[in-house]
N, C-alpha and C positions, 0 to 999 in steps of 0.2 A: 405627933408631928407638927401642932401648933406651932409647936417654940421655933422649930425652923422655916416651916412656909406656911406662912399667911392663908394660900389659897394654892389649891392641888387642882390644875384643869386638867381631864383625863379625854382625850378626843373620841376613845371607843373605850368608854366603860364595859361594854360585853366581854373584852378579850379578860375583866380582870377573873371571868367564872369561867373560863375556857377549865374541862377537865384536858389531862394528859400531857406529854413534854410540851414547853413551849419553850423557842428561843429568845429573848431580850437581848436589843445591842445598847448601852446606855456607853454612850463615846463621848464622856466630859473630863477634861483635864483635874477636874478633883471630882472623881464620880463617889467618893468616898459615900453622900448623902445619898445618893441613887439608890445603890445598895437597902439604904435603912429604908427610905422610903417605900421601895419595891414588897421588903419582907412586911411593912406594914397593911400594901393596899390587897397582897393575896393572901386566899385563905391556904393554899399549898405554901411548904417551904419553896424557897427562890433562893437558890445557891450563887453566889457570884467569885470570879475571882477577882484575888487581892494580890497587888503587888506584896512579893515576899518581905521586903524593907522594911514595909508599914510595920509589920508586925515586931520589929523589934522594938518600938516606942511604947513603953507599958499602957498609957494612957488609951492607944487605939487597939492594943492589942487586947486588951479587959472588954471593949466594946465591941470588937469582932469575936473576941472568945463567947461571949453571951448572945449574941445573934447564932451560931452556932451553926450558919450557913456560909461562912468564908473558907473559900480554897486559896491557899500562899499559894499562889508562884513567882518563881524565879528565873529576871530573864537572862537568857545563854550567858551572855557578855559580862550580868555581876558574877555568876559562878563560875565563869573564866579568869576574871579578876581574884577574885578570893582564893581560888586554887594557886595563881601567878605569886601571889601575895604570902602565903605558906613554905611556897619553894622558897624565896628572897630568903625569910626569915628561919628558915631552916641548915 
């Protein structure tokens, strides 16, 4: 995690040994590194979701494939679209 942050301040390092579910809300418009970071600082897997999109870009998609903790989802409105988009061209 060097290469991307310098310096990782943790305000309650305890929570990273909490055993059993826990919830994380990481709410950053490119949470993309949150994700990695996350699976780095716990000893448990740390599942996140991933916008469905991201993953058609091979580059991000090799990198979430290999964390092997990304959920795609899809929100209603592109699979509204996509469906819209099918009928046109049909």
């Amino acid at each position: 995690m060097l290469i991307f942050c310098r310096r990782i301040i943790i305000n309650k390092p305890d929570i990273l040994k909490k055993e059993g579910p826990l919830l994380l809300a990481c709410n950053h418009p490119n949470s993309f590194l949150d994700a990695a970071i996350l699976a780095d600082l716990f000893k448990e897997p740390v599942y996140s979701l991933t916008r469905g999109d991201v993953f058609k870009r091979p580059f991000y998609r090799k990198i979430l494939q290999a964390l092997k903790t990304s959920v795609s989802i899809m929100k209603p409105l592109m699979n509204a679209k996509a469906s819209l988009e099918k009928m046109v061209l049909s």
